[in-house]
TORVOVO-425717 format. One record per atom (N, C-alpha, C, O): atom name; x, z, y. Coordinates in steps of 0.02 Angstrom, whole numbers, always signed. Atoms other than C-alpha are relative to their C-alpha. Last residue first. Layout:
<rs>
<r><tigu>CA</tigu><X>X</X><Z>Z</Z><Y>Y</Y></r>
...
</rs>
This chain:
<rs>
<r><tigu>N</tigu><X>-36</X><Z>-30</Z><Y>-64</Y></r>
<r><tigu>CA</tigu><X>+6116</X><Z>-7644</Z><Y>-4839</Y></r>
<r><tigu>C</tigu><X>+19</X><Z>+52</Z><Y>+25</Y></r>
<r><tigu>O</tigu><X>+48</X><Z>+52</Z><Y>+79</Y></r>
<r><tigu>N</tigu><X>-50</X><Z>+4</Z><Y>+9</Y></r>
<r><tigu>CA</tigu><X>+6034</X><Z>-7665</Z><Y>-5013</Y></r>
<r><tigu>C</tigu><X>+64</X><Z>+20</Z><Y>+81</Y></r>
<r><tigu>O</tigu><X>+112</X><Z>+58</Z><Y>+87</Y></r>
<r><tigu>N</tigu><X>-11</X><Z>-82</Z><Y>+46</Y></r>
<r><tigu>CA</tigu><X>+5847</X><Z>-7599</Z><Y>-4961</Y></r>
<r><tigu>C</tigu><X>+91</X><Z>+1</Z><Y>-5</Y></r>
<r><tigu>O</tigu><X>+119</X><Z>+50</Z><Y>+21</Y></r>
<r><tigu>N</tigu><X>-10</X><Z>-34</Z><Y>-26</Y></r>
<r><tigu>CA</tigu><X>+5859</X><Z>-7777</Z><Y>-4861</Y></r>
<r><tigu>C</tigu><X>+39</X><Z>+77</Z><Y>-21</Y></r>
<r><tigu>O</tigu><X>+95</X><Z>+102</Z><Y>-12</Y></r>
<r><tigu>N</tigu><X>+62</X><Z>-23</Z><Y>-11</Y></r>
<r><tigu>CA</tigu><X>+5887</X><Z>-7875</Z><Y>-4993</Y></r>
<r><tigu>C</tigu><X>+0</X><Z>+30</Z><Y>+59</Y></r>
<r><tigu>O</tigu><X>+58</X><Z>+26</Z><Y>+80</Y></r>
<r><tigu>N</tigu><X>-8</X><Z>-52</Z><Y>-33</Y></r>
<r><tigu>CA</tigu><X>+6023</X><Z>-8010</Z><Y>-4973</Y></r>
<r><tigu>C</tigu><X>-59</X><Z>+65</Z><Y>-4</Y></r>
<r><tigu>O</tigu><X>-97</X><Z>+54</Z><Y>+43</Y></r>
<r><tigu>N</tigu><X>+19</X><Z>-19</Z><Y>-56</Y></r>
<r><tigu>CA</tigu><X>+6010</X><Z>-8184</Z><Y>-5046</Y></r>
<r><tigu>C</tigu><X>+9</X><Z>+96</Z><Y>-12</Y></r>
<r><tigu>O</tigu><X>+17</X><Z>+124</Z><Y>-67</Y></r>
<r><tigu>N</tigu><X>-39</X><Z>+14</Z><Y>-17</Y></r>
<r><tigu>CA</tigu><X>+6104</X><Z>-8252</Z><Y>-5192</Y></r>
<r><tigu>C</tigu><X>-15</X><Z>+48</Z><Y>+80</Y></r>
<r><tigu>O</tigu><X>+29</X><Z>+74</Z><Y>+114</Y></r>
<r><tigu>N</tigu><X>-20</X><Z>-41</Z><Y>+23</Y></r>
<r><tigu>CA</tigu><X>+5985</X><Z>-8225</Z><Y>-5316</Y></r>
<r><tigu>C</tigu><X>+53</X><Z>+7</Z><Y>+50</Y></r>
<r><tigu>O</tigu><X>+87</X><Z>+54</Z><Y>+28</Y></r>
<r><tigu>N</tigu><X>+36</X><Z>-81</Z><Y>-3</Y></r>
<r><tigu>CA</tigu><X>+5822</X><Z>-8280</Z><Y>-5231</Y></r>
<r><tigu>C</tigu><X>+78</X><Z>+30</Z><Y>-20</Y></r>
<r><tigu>O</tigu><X>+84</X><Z>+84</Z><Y>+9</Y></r>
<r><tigu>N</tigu><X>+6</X><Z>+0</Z><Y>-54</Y></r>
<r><tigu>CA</tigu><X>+5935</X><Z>-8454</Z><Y>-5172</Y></r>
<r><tigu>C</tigu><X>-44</X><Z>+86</Z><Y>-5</Y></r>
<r><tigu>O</tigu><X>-41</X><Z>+128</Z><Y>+41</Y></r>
<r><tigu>N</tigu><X>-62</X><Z>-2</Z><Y>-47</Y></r>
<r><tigu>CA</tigu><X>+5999</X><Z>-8489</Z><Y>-5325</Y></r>
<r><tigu>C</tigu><X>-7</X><Z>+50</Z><Y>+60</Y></r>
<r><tigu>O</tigu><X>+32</X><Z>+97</Z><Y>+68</Y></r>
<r><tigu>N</tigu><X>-35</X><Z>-63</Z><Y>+27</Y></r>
<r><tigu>CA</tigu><X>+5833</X><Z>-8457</Z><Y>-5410</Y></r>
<r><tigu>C</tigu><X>+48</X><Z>+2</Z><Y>+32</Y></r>
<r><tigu>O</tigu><X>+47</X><Z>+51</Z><Y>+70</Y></r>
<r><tigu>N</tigu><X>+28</X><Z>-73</Z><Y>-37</Y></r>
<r><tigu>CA</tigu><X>+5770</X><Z>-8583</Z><Y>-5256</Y></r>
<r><tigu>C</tigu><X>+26</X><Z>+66</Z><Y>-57</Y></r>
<r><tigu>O</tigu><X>+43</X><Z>+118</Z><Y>-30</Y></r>
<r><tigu>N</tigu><X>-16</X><Z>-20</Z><Y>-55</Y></r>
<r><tigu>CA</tigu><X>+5894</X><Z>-8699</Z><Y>-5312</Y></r>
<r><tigu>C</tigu><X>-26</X><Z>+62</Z><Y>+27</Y></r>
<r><tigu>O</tigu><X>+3</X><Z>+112</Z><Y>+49</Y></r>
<r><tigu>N</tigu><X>-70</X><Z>-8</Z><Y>-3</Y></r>
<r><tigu>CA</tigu><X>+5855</X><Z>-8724</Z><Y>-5495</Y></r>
<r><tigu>C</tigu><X>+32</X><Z>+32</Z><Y>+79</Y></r>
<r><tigu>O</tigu><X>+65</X><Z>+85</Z><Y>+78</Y></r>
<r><tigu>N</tigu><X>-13</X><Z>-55</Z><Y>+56</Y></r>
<r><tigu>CA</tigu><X>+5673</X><Z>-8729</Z><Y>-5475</Y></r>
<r><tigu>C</tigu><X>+67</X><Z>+13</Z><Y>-5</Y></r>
<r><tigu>O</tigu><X>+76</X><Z>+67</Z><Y>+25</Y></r>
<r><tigu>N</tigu><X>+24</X><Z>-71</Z><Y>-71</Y></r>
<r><tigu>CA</tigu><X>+5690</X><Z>-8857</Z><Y>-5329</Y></r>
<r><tigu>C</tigu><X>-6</X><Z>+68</Z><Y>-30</Y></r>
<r><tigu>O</tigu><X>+11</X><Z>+117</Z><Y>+3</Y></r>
<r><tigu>N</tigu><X>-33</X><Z>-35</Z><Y>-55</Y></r>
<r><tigu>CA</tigu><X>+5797</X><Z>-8956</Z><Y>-5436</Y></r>
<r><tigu>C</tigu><X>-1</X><Z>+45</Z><Y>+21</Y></r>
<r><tigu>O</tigu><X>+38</X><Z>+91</Z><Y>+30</Y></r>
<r><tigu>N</tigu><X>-60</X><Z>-27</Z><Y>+17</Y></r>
<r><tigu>CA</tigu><X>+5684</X><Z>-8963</Z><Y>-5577</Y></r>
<r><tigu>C</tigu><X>+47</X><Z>+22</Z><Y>+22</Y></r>
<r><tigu>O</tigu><X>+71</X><Z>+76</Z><Y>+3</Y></r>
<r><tigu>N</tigu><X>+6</X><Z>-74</Z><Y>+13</Y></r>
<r><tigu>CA</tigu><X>+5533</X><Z>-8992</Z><Y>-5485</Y></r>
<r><tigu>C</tigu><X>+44</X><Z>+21</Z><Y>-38</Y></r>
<r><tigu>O</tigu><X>+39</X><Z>+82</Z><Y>-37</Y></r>
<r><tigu>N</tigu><X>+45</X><Z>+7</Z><Y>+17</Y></r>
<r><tigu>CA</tigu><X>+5618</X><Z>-9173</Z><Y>-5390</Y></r>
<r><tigu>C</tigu><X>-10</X><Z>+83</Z><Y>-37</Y></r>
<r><tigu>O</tigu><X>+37</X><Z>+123</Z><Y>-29</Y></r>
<r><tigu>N</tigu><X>-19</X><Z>+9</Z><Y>+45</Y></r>
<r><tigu>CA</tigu><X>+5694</X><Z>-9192</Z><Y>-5226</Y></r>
<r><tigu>C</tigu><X>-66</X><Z>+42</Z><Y>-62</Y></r>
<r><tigu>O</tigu><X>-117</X><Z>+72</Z><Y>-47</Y></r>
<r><tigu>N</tigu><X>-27</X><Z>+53</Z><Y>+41</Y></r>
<r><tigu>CA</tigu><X>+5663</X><Z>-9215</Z><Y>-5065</Y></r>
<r><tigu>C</tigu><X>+29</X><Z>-3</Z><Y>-44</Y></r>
<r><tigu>O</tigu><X>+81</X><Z>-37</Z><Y>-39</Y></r>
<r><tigu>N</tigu><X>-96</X><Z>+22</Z><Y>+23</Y></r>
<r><tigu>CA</tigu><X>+5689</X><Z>-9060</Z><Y>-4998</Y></r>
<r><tigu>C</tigu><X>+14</X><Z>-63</Z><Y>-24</Y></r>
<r><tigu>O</tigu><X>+70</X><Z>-83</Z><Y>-40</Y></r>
<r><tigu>N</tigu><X>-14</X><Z>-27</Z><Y>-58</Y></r>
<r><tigu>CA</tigu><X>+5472</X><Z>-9056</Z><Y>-4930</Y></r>
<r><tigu>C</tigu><X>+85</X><Z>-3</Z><Y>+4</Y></r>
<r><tigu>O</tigu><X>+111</X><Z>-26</Z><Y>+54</Y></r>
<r><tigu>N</tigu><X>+11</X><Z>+52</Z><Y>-37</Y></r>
<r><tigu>CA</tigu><X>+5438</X><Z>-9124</Z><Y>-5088</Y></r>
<r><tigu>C</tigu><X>+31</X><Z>-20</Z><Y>+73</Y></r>
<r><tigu>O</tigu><X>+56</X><Z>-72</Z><Y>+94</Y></r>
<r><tigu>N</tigu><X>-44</X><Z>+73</Z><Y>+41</Y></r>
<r><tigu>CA</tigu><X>+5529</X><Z>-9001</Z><Y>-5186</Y></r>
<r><tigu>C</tigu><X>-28</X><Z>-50</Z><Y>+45</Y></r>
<r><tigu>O</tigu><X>+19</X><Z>-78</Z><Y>+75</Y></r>
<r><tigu>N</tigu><X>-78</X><Z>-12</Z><Y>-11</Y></r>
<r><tigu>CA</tigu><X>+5447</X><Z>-8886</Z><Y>-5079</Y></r>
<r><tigu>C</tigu><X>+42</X><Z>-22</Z><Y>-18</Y></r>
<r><tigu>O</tigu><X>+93</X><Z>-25</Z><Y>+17</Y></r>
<r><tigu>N</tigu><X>-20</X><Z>+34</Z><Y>-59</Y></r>
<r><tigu>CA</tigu><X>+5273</X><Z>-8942</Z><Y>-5106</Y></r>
<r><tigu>C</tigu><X>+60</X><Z>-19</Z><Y>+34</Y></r>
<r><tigu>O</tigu><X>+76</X><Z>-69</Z><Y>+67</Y></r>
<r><tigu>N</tigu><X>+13</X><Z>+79</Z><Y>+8</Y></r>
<r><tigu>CA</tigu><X>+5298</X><Z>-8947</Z><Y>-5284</Y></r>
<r><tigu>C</tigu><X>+3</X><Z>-31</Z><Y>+85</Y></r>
<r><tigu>O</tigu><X>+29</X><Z>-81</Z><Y>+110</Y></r>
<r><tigu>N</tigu><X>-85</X><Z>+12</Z><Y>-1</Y></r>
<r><tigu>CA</tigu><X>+5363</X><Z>-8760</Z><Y>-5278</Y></r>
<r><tigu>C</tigu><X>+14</X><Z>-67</Z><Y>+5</Y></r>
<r><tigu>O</tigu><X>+71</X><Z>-90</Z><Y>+9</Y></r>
<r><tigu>N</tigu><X>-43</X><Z>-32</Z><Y>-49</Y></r>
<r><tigu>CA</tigu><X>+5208</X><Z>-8701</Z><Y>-5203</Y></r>
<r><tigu>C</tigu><X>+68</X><Z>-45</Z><Y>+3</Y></r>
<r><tigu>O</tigu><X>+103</X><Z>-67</Z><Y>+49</Y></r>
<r><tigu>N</tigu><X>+32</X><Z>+10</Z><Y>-64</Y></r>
<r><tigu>CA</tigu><X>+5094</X><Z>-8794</Z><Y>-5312</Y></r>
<r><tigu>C</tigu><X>+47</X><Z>-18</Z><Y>+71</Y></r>
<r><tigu>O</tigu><X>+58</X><Z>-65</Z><Y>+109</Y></r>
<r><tigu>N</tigu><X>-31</X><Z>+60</Z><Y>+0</Y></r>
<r><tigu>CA</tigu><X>+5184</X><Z>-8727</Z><Y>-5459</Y></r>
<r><tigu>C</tigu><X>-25</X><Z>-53</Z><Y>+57</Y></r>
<r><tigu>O</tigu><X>+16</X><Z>-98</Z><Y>+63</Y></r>
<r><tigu>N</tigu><X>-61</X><Z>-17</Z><Y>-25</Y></r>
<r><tigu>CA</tigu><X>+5130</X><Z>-8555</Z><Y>-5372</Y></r>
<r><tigu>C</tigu><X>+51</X><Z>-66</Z><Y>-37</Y></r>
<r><tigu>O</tigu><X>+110</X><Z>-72</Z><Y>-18</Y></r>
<r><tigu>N</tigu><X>+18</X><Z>-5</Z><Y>-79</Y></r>
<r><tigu>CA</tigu><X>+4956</X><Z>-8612</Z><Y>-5361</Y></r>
<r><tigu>C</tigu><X>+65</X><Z>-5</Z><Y>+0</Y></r>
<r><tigu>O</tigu><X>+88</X><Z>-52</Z><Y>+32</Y></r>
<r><tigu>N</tigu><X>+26</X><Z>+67</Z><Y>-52</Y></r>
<r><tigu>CA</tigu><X>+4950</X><Z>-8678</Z><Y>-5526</Y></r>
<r><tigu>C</tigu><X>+23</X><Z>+4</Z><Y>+53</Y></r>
<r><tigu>O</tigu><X>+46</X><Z>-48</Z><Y>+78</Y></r>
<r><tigu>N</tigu><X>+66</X><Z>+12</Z><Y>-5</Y></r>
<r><tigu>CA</tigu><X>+5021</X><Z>-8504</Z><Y>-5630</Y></r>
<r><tigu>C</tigu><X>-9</X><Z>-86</Z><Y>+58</Y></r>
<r><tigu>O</tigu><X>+35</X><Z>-103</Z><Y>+97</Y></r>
<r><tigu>N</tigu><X>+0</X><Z>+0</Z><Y>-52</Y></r>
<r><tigu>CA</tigu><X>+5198</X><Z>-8531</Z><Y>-5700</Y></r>
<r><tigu>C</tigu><X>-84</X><Z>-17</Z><Y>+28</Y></r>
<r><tigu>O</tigu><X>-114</X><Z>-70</Z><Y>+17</Y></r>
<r><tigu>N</tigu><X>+68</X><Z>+4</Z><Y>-9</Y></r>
<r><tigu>CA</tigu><X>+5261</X><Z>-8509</Z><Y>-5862</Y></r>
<r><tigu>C</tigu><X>+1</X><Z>+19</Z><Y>+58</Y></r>
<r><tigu>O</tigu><X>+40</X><Z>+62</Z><Y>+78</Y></r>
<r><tigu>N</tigu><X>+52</X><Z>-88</Z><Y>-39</Y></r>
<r><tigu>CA</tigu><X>+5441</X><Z>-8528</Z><Y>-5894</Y></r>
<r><tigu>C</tigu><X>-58</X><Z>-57</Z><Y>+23</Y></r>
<r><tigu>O</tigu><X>-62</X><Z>-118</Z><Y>+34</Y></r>
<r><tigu>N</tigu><X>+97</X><Z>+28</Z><Y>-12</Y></r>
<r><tigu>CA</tigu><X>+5548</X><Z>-8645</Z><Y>-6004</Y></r>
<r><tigu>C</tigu><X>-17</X><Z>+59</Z><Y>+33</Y></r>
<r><tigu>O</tigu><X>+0</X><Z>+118</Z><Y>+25</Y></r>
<r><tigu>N</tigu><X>+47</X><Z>-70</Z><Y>-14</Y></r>
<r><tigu>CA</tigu><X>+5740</X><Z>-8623</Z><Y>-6011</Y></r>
<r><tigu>C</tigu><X>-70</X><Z>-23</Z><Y>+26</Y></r>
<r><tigu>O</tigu><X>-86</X><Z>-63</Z><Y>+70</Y></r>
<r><tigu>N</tigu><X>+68</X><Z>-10</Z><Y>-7</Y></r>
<r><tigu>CA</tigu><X>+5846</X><Z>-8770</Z><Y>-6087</Y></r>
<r><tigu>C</tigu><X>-37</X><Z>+40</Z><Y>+25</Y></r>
<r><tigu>O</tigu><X>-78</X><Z>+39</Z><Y>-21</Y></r>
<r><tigu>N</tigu><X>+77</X><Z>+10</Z><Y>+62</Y></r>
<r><tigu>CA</tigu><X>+6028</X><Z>-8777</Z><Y>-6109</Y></r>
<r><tigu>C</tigu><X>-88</X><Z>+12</Z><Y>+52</Y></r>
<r><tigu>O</tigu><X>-100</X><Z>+31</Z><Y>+109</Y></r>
<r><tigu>N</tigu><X>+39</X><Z>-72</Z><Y>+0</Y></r>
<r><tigu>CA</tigu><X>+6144</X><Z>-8847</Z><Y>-5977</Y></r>
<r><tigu>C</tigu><X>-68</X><Z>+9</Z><Y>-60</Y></r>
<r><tigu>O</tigu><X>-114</X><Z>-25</Z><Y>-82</Y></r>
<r><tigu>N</tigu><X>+7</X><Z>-30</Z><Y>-63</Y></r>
<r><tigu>CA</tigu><X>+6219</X><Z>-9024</Z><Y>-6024</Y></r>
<r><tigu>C</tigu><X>-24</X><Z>+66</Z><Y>-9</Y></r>
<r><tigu>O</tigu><X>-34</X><Z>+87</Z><Y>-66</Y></r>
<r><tigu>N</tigu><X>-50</X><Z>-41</Z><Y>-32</Y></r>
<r><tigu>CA</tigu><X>+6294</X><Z>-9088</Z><Y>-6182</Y></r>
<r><tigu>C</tigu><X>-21</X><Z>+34</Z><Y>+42</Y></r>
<r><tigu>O</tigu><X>+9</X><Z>+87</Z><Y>+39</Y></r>
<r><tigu>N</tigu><X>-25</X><Z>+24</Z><Y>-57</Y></r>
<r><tigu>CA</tigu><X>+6137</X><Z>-9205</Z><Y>-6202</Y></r>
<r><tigu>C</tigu><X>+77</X><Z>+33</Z><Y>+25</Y></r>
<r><tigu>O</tigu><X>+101</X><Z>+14</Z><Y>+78</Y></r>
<r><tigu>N</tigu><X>-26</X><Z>-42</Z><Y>-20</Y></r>
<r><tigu>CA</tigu><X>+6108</X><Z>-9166</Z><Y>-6390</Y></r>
<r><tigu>C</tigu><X>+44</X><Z>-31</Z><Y>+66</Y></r>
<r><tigu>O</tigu><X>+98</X><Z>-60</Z><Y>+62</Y></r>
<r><tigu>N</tigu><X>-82</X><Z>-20</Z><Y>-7</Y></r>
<r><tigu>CA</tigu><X>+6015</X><Z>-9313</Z><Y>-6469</Y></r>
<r><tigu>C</tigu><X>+20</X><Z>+42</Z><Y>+54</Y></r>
<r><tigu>O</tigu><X>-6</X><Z>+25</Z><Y>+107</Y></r>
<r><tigu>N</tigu><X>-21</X><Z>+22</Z><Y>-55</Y></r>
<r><tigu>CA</tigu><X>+5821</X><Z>-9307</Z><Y>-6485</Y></r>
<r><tigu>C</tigu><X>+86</X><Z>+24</Z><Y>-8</Y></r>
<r><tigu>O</tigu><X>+110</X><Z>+78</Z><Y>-26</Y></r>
<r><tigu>N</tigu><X>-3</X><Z>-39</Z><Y>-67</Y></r>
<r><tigu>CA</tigu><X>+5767</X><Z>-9267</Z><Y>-6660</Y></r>
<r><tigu>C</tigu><X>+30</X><Z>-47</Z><Y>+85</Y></r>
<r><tigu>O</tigu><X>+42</X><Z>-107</Z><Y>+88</Y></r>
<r><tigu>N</tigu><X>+72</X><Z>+18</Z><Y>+3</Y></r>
<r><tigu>CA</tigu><X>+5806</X><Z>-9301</Z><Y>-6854</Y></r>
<r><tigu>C</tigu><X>+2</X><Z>+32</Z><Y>+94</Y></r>
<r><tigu>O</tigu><X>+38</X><Z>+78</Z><Y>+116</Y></r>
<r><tigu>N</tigu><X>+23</X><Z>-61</Z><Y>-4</Y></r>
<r><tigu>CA</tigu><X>+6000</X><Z>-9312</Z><Y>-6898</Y></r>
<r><tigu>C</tigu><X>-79</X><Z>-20</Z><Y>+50</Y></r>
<r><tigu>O</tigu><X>-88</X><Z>-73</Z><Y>+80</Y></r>
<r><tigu>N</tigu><X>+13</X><Z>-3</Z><Y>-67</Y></r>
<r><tigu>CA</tigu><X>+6061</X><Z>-9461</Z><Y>-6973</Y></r>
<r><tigu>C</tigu><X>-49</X><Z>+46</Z><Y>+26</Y></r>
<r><tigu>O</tigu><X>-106</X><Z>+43</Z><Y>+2</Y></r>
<r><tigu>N</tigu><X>+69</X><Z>+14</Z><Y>-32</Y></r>
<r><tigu>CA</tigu><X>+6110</X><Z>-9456</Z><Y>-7148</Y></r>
<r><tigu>C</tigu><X>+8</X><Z>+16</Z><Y>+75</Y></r>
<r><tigu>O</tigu><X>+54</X><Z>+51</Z><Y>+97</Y></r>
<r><tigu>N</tigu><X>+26</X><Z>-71</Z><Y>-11</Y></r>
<r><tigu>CA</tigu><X>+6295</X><Z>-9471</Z><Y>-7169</Y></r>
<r><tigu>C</tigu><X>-95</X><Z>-21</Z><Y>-8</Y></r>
<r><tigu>O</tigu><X>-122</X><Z>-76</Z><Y>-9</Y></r>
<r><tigu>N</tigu><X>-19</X><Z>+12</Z><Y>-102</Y></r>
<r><tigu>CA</tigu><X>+6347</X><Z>-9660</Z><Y>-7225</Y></r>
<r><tigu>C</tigu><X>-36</X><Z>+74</Z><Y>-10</Y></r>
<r><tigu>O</tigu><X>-68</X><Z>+89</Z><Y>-60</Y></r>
<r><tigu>N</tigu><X>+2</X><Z>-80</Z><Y>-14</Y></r>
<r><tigu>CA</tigu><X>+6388</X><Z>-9655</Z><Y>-7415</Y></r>
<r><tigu>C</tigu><X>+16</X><Z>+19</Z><Y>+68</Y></r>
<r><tigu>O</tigu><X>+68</X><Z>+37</Z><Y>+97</Y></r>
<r><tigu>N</tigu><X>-35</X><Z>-45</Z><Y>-75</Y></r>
<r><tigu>CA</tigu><X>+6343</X><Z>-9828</Z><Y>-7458</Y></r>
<r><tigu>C</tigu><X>-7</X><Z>+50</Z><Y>+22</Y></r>
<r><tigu>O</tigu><X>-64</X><Z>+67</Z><Y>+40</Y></r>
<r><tigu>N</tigu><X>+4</X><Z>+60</Z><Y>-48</Y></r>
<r><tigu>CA</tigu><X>+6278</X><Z>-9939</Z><Y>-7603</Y></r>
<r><tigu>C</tigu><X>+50</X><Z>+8</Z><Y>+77</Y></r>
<r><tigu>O</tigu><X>+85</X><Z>-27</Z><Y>+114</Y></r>
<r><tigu>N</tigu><X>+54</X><Z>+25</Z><Y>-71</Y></r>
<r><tigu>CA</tigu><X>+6278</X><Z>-9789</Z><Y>-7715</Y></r>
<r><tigu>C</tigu><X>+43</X><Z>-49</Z><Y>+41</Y></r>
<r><tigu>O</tigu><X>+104</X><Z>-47</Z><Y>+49</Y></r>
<r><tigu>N</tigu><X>-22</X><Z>-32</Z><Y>-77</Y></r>
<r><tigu>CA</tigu><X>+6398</X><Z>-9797</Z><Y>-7866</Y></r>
<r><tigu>C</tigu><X>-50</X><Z>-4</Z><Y>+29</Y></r>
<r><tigu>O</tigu><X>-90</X><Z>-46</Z><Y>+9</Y></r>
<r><tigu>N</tigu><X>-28</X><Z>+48</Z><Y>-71</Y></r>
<r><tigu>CA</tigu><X>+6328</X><Z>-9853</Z><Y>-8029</Y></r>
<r><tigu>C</tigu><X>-11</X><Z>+49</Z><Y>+52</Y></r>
<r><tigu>O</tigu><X>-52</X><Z>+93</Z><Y>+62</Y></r>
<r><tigu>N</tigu><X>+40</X><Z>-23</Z><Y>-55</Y></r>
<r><tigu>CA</tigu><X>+6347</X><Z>-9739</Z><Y>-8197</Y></r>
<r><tigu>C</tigu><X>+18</X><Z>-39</Z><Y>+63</Y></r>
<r><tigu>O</tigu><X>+75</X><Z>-48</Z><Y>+83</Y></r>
</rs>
């Protein structure tokens, strides 16, 4: 019986695994991606950021009611 040629792993199917933060998708009507496009624009930077920050920035803040 002949050996195989070479017993390299197979190579896995897909985009390679960045290490970084995982993934979260959300739906977002026009207007209000709109909103967040200007505002990224407006910070100079791009809709990932500005998504990232402004949650920051809702969770971090103060309600009134809370006081």
């Amino acid at each position: 019986m002949a050996k195989p040629a070479s017993l390299k792993p197979k190579k896995k199917r897909g985009r390679p695994a960045t290490g970084k933060d995982p993934l979260v998708g959300v739906r977002m009507p026009p207007a209000l991606i709109a909103q967040v496009d200007a505002w990224a624009s407006y910070q100079a930077t791009g809709r990932s950021e500005a998504l990232r920050r402004l949650v920051e920035i809702g969770l971090t803040r103060t309600r009134k009611s809370d006081k």
